[in-house]
N, CA and C atoms as a LAMMPS dump frame, in Angstrom:
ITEM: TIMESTEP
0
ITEM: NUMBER OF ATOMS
99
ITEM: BOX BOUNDS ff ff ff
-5.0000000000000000e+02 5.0000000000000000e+02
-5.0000000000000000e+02 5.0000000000000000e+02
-5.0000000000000000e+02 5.0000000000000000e+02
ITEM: ATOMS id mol type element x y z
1 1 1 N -436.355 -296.395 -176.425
2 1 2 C -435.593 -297.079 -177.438
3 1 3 C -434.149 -296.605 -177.362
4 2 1 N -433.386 -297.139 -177.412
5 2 2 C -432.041 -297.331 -177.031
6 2 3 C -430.875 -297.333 -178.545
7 3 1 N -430.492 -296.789 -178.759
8 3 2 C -429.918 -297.137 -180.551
9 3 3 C -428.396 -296.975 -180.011
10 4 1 N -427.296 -298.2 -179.956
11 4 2 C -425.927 -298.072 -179.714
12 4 3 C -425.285 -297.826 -181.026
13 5 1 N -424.432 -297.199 -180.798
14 5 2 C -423.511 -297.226 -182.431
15 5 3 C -423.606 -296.129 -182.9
16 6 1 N -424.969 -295.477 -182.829
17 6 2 C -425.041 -294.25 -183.735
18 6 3 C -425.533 -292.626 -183.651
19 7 1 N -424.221 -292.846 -182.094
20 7 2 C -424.561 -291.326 -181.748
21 7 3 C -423.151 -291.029 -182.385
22 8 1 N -423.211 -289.765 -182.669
23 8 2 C -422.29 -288.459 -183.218
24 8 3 C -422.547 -288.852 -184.905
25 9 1 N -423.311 -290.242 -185.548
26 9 2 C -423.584 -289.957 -186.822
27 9 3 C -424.729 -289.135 -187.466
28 10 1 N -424.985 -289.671 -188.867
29 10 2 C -425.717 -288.576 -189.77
30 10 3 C -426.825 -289.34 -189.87
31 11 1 N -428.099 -288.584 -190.343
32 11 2 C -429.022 -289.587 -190.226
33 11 3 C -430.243 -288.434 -191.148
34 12 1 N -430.64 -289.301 -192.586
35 12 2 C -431.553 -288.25 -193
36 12 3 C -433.143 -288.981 -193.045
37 13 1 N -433.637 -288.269 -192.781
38 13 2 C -434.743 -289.181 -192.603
39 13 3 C -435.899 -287.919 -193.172
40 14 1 N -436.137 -289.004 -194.187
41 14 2 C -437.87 -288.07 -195.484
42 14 3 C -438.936 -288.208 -194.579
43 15 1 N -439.919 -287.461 -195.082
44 15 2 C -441.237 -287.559 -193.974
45 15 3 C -441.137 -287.26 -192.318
46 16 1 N -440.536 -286.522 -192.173
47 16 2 C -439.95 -286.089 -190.675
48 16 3 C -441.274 -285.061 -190.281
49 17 1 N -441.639 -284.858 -191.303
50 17 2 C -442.343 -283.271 -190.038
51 17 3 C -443.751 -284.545 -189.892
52 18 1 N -444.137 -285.487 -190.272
53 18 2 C -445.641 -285.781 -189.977
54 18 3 C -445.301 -287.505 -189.62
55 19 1 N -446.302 -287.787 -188.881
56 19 2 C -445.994 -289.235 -188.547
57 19 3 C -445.381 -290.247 -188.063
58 20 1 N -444.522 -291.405 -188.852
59 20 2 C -443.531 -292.465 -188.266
60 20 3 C -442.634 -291.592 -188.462
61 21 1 N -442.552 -290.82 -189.29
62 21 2 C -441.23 -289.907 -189.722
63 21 3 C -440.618 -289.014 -189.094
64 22 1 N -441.565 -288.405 -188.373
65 22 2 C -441.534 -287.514 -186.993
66 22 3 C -440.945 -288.353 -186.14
67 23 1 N -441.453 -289.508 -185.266
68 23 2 C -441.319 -290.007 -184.583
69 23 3 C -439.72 -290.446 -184.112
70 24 1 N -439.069 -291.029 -185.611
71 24 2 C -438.484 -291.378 -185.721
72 24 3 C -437.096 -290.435 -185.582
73 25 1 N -437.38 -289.287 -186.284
74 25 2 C -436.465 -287.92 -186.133
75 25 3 C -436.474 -287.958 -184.19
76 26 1 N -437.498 -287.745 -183.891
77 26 2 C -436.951 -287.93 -182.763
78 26 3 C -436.647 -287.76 -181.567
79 27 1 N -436.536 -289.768 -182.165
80 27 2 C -435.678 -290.604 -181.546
81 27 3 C -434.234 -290.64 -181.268
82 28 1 N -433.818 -290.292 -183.259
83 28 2 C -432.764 -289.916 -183.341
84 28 3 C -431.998 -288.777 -182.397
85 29 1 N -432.412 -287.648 -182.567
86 29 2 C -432.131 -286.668 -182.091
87 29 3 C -431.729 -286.522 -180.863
88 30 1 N -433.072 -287.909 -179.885
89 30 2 C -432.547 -287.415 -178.388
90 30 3 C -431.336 -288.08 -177.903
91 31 1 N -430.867 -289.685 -179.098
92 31 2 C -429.661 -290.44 -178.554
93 31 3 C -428.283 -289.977 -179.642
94 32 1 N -428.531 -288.571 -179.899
95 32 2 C -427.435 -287.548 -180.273
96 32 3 C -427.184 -287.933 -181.91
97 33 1 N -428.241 -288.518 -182.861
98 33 2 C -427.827 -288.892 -184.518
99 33 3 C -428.165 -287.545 -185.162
């Protein structure tokens, strides 16, 4: 998954340690949010 636009921003995301929430952290993380 590819996310343009929103590397070097902020990004808070609830439910991170278990699940879609995890998942989603990351995602973020590896395209630099």
């Amino acid at each position: 998954m590819e996310l343009t636009g929103l590397a070097g921003k902020n990004a808070l995301v609830t439910g991170a340690s278990r699940g879609i929430g995890k998942s989603i952290a990351k995602v973020l993380a590896k395209n630099g949010v």
